[in-house]
N, C-alpha and C positions, 0 to 999 in steps of 0.2 A: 491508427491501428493500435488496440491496447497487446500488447508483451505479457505482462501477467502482473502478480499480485502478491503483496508479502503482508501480514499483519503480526503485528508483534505487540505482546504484555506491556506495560511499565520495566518491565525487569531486560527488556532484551531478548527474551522469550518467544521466536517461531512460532506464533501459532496457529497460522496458514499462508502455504505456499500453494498458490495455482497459477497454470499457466496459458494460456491460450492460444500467441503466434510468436513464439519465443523464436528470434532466428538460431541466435547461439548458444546450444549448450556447453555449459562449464564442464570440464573434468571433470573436476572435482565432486566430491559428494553433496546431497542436496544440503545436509548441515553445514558441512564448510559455505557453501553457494552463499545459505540463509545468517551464516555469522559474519561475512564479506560486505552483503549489503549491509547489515545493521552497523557494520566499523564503519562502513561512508557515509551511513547516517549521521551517527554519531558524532564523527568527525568534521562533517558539514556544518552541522549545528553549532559545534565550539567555534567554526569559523565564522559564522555569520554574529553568532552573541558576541565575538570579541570586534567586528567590525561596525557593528549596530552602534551609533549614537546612543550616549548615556540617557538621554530624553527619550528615545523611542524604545517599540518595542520587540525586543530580538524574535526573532522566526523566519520563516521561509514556508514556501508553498510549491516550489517547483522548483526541481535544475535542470541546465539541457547542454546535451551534448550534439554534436551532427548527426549523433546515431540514434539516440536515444531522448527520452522527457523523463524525470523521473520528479513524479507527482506526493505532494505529502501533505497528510490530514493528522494532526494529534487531538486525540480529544482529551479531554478533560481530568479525566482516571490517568491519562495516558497510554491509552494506548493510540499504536500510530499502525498508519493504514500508509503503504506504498504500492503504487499502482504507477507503473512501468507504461509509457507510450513511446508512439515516432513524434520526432521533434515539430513537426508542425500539429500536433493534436492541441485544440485549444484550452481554457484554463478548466482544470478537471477538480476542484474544490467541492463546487456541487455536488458531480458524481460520487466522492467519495465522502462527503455527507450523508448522502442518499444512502451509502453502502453500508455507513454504521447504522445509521438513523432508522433505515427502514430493513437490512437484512441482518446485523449485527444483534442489535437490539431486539427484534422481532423472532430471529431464530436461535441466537444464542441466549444472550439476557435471559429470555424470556421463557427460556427450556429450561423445565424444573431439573432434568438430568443432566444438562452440563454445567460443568464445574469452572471457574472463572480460572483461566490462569492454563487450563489443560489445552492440549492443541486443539482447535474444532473440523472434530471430521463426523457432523453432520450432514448426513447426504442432502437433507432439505434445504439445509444454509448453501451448501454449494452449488444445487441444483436453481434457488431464487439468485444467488450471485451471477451465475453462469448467465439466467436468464437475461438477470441486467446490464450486464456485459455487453449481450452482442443488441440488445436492443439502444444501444448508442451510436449516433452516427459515427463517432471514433473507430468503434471497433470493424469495419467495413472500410477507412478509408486508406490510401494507400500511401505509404511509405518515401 
């Protein structure tokens, strides 16, 4: 079952939250929500570069909890794509290759009027994302 979806700049920067079968909502407001995930990111990352052998190379792709999978793609520019599943959904790299490669790229990149760095609330980008979403066996399986 995919939960939803956070993409954020280089900078830390929100700049799309969707959500699909979220069980739990936060209190909180959707900015505190979206600077919450990006400190566990964050924080993740220091742990894993400082536990990474000096020969290899630091990163990560997924962490999982009982409750949750939270899946992660950086690309190159930096930006990072997080995409939230249930713990048995299996390795979702792919998919969120797919996600930059073919809806990021395609609708944002590629749109003369948006702005790099601004949140994207492109109805197109959302409605191809939306489409890709549920056309994964993930998103249909059960919890």
């Amino acid at each position: 079952m995919i939960y939803n979806i956070y993409i954020y700049n280089k900078h830390g920067v929100c700049l799309l939250y969707h959500e699909w079968k979220r069980a739990n909502r936060s209190a909180d407001s959707a900015a505190a929500d979206q600077k919450l995930m990006f400190g566990f990111l964050f924080s993740l990352k220091q742990i894993v570069s400082k536990l990474t052998p000096d020969n290899g190379m630091p990163g990560f792709h997924s962490c999982s909890t009982n409750k949750f999978k939270l899946n992660y793609y950086e690309t190159a520019t930096g930006l990072r794509f997080i995409l939230n599943t249930d713990p048995q959904s299996g390795d979702m790299r792919e998919c969120l290759r797919h996600i930059y490669s073919n809806v990021y790229v395609e609708f944002a990149s590629k749109n003369p009027l948006y702005k790099l760095g601004e949140p994207l609330n492109n109805e197109l980008f959302v409605a191809a994302l939306d489409k890709y979403a549920r056309s994964l066996p993930a998103f249909t399986s059960a919890a």
